[in-house]
C-alpha positions as CSV (number, residue, x, y, z in Angstrom):
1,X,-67.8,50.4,108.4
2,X,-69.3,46.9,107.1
3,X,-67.6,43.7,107.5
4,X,-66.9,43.5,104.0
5,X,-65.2,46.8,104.0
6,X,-63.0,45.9,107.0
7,X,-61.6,43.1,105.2
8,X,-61.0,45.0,102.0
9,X,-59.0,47.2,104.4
10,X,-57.1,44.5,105.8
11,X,-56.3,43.0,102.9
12,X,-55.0,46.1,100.9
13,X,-53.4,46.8,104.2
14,X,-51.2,43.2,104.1
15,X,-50.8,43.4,100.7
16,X,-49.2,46.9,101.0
17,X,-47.1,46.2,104.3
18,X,-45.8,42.7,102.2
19,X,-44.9,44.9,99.6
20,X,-42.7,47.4,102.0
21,X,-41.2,43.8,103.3
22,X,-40.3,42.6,99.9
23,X,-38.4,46.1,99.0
24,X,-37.0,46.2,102.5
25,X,-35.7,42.3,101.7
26,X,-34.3,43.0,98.7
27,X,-32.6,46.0,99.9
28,X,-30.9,44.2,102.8
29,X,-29.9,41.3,100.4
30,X,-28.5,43.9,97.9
31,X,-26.4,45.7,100.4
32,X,-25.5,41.8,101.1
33,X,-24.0,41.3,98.2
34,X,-22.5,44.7,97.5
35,X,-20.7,44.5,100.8
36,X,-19.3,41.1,99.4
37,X,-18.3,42.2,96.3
38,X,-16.6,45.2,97.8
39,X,-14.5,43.0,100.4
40,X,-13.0,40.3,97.5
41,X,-12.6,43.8,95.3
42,X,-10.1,44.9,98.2
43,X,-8.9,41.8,99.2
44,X,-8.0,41.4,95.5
45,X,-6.1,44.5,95.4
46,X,-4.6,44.3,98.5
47,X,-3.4,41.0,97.3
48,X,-2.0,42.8,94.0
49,X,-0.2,45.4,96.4
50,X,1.1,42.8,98.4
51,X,2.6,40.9,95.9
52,X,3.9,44.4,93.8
53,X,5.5,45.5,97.1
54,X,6.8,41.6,97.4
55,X,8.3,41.7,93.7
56,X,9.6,45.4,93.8
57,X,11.4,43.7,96.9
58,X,13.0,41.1,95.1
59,X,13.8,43.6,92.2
60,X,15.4,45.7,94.5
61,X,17.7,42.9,96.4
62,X,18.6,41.4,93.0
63,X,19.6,44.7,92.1
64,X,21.9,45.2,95.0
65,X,23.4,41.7,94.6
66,X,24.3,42.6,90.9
67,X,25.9,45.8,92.2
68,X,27.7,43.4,95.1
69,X,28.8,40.8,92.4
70,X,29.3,42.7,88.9
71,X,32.9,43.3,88.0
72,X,34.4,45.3,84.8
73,X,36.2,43.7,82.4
74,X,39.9,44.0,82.3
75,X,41.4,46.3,80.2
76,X,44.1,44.0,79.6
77,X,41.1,41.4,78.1
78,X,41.1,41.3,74.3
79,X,37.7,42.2,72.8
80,X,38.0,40.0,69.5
81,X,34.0,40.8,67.8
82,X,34.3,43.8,65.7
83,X,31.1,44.8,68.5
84,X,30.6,43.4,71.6
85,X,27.1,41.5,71.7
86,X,24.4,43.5,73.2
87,X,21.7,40.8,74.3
88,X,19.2,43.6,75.8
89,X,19.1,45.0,72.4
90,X,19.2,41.5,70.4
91,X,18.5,38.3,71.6
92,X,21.6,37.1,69.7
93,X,23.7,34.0,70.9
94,X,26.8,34.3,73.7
95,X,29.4,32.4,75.5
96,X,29.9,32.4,79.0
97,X,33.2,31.4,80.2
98,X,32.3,29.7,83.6
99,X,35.5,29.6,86.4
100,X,35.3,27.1,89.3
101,X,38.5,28.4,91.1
102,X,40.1,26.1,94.2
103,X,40.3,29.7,96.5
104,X,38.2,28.9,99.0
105,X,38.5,24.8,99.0
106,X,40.2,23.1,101.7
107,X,41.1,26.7,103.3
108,X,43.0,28.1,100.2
109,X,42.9,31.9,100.4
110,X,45.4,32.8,97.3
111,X,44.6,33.5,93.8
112,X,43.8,30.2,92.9
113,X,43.4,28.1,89.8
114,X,40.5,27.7,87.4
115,X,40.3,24.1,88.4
116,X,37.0,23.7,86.4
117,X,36.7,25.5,83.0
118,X,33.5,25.5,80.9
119,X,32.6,27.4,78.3
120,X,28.6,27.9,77.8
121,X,26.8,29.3,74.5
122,X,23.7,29.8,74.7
123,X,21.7,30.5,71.5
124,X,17.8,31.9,71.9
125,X,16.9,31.2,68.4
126,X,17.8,27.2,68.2
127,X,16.6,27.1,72.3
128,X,20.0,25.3,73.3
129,X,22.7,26.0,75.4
130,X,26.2,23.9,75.3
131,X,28.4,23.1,78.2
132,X,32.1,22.1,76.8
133,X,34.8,21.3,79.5
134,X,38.4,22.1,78.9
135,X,40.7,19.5,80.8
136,X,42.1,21.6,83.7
137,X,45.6,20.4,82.5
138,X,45.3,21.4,78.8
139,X,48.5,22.2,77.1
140,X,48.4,25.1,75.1
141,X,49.5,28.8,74.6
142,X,49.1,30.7,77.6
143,X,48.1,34.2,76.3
144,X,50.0,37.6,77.4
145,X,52.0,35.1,79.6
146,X,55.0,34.3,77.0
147,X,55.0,30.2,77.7
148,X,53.1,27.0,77.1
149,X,51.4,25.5,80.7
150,X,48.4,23.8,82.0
151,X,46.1,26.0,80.8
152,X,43.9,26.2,84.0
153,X,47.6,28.2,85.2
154,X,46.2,31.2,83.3
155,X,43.9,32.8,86.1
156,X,46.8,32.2,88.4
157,X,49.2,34.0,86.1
158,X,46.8,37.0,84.5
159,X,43.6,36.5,86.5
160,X,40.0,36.7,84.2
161,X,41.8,38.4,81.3
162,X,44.5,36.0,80.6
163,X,42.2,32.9,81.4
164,X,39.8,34.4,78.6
165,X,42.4,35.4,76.1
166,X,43.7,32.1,76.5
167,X,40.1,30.5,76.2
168,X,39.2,32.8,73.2
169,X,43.1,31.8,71.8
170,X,42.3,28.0,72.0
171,X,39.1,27.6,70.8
172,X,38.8,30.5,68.4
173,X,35.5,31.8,69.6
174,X,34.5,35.4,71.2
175,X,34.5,34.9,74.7
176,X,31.4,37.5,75.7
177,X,30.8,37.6,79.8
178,X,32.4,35.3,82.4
179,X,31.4,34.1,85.6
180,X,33.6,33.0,88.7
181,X,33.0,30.7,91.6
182,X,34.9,29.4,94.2
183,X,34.8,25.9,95.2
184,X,33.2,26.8,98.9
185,X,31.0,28.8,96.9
186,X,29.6,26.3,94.9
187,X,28.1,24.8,98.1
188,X,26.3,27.4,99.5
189,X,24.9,28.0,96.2
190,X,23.5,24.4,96.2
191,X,22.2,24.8,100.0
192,X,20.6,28.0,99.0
193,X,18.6,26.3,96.3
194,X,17.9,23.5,98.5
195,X,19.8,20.9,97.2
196,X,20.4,19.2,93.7
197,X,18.7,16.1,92.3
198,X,20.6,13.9,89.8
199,X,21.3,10.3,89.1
200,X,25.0,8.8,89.8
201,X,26.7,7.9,86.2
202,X,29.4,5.7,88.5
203,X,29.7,4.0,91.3
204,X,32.0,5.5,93.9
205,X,33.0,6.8,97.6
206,X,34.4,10.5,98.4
207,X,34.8,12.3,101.7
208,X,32.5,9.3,103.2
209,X,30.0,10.1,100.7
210,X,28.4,7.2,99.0
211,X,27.7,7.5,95.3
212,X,25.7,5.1,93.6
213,X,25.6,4.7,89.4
214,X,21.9,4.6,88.8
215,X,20.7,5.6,92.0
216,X,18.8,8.7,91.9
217,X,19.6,11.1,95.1
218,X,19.5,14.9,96.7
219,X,22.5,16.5,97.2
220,X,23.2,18.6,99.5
221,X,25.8,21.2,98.8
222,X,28.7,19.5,100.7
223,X,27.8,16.3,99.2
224,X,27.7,17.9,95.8
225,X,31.0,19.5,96.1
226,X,32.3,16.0,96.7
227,X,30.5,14.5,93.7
228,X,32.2,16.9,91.7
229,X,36.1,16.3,93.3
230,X,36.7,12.7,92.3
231,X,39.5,12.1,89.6
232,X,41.3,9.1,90.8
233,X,38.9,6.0,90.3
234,X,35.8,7.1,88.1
235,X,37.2,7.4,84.8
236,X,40.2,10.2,85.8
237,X,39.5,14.0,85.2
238,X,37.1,13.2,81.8
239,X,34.9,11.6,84.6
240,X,35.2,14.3,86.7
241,X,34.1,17.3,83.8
242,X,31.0,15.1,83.4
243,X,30.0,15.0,86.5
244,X,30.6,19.0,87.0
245,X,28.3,19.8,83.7
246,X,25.6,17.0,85.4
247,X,25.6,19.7,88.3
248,X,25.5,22.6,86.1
249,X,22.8,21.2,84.6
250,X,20.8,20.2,87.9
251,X,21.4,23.2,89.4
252,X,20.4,25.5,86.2
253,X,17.0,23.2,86.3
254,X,16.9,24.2,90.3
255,X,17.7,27.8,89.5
256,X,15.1,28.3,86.9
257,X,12.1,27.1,89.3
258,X,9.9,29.8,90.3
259,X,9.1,27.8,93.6
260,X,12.1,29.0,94.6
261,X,11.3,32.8,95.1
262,X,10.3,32.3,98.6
263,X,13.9,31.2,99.4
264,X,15.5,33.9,96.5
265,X,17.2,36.0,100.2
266,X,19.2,32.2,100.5
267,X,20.6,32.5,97.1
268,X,21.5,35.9,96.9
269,X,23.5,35.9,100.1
270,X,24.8,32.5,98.6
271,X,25.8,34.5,95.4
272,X,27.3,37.9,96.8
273,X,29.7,36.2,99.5
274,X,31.0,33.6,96.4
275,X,30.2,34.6,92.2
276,X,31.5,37.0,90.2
277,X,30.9,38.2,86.8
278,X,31.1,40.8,84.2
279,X,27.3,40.4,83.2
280,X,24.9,43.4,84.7
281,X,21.8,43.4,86.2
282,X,20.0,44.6,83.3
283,X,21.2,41.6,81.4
284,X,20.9,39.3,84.1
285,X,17.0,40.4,83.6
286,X,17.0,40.0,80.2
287,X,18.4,36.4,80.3
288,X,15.7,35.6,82.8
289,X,12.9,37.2,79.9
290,X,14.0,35.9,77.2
291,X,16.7,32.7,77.3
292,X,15.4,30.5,80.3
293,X,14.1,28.2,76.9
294,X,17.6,27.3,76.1
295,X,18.3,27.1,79.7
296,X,16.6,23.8,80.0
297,X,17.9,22.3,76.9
298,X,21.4,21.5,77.7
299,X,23.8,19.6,75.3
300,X,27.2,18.5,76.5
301,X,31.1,18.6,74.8
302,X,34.9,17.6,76.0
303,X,37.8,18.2,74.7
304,X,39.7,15.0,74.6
305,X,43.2,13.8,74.1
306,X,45.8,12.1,76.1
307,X,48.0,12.3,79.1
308,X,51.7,13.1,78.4
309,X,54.4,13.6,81.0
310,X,57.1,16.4,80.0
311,X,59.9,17.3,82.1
312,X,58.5,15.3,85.3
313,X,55.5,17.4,84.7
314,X,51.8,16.2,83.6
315,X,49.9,17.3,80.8
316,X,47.3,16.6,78.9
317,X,47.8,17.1,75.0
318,X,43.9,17.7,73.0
319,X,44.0,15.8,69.8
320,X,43.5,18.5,66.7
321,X,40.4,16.8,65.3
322,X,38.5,17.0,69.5
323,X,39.7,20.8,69.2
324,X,39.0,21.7,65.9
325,X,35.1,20.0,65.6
326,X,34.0,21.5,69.2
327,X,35.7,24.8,67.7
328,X,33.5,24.3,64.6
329,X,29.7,23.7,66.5
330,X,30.9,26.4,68.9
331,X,31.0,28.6,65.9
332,X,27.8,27.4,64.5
333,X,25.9,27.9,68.2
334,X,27.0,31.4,68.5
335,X,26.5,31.8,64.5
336,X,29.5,33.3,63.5
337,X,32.8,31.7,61.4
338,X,35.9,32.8,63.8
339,X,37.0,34.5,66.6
340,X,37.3,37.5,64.7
């Protein structure tokens, strides 16, 4: 073979082995990036798995926490809508009537007293809700009782049906689902979300807790608990309603933060050993679909009038035009022209 020949050899031989390289290169880099692509595609469904098997969890415990805290309405409570409102169905408007009873404060283990009264509406199609506080010392008609008395007496007499007959009497609006807590359980409820933030409207000292008007702070739940006791020097027990709705409303804006799943086991132990209420888990759902936009837009009313002492015995009388407008823009957020 001539020279010329051997090196036409070569050649076609280095040209066809760089070839084989090339293929062999691009194979390996190929199987490269297919390997890659397969490990995010199952890391990104195992991630989806995790976090289905994570929220089938949570569906699951908040379902057994409904079951744990759910209670039927009593018989003995007057239905006055010709239909009770069906918000799975409809996202109508509803009231809540919200119970803060003293069982469980400072060691009480008796019935108790609906020492804090406020009745919620919350209406999806104007995005609002309203907190109103009735003075724990109302005078009025206490309903299925046959008397007049403080009308925070009423869960202590009848329990949930007489306090919401005599809530639905006074204000001449449907009451549609309650919810109870007791004044220990308030606290744990504020632990479990970690705390509350809110700024002070007054100046003052309780249970060695310092209170400062202005003064932006966390609160624990033992420190809100206290926030919420004072009657004596920060503007008697008008002061102290405000200050219960400010918590309301700091805890709703806590309660609403999906940050807070990884601590959701906290709150629902927090909420079986303390709440009650008539609403079920399916509409619990539904409120968390459809209504957390009126959740964060909170407007505040009191009933006001003055103190009165009868018979040795204080009382606080509401002045007909306090009752009769709150009636009227109760009736307008839950859309409707009576009770009835």
């Amino acid at each position: 073979m001539s020279e010329d020949n051997d090196t036409a050899y070569e050649t076609h031989h280095r040209s066809r082995s760089s070839i084989h390289q090339n293929k062999n290169e691009k194979r390996r880099h190929k199987k490269k990036r297919f390997s890659l692509t397969k490990f995010l595609l199952f890391l990104f469904l195992g991630l989806i798995v995790a976090a289905g098997i994570y929220v089938y969890k949570i569906y699951g415990d908040l379902r057994n926490t409904s079951v744990a805290i759910t209670t039927s309405r009593p018989e003995e409570q007057v239905q006055v809508r010709p239909e009770p409102v069906n918000i799975e169905k409809e996202q109508k408007p509803f009231s809540v009537l919200l119970l803060g009873i003293d069982t469980g404060d400072l060691g009480r283990i008796d019935q108790g007293r609906s020492d804090v009264m406020i009745v919620a509406t919350v209406n999806p199609n104007t995005n609002q809700t309203t907190l109103t506080s009735i003075p724990r010392d109302t005078l009025t008609e206490i309903v299925g009782y046959g008397t007049t008395d403080k009308i925070n007496h009423a869960y202590a007499f009848g329990g949930m049906a007489m306090a919401v007959n005599t809530v639905q009497n006074l204000l001449d609006i449907p009451i549609d689902f309650t919810i109870t807590v007791n004044m220990k359980g308030f606290s744990d409820v504020v632990d479990a979300v970690g705390g509350v933030t809110l700024t002070p409207t007054v100046t003052f000292e309780q249970r060695g807790y310092q209170f400062v008007e202005g003064q932006t702070m966390h609160l624990d739940g033992d420190q809100a608990l206290a926030y919420s006791q004072n009657r004596y020097d920060t503007g008697g027990d008008y002061g102290r309603q405000e200050r219960q709705r400010q918590l309301i409303e700091a805890l709703l804006a806590e309660v609403i933060d999906f940050s807070l799943l990884y601590r959701y086991n906290d709150i629902l132990i927090s909420l079986e050993d303390n709440v009650t209420t008539d609403l079920t888990f399916d509409e619990i759902v539904t409120l968390s679909r459809h209504y957390t936009g009126a959740a964060s837009n909170v407007v505040n009313y009191q009933l006001t009038g003055h103190g009165e002492m009868i018979d040795g015995i204080y009382y606080e009388i509401i002045e007909d035009d306090s009752l009769n407008s709150i009636s009227s823009q109760l009736k307008t957020q839950l859309e409707i022209e009576s009770a009835s």
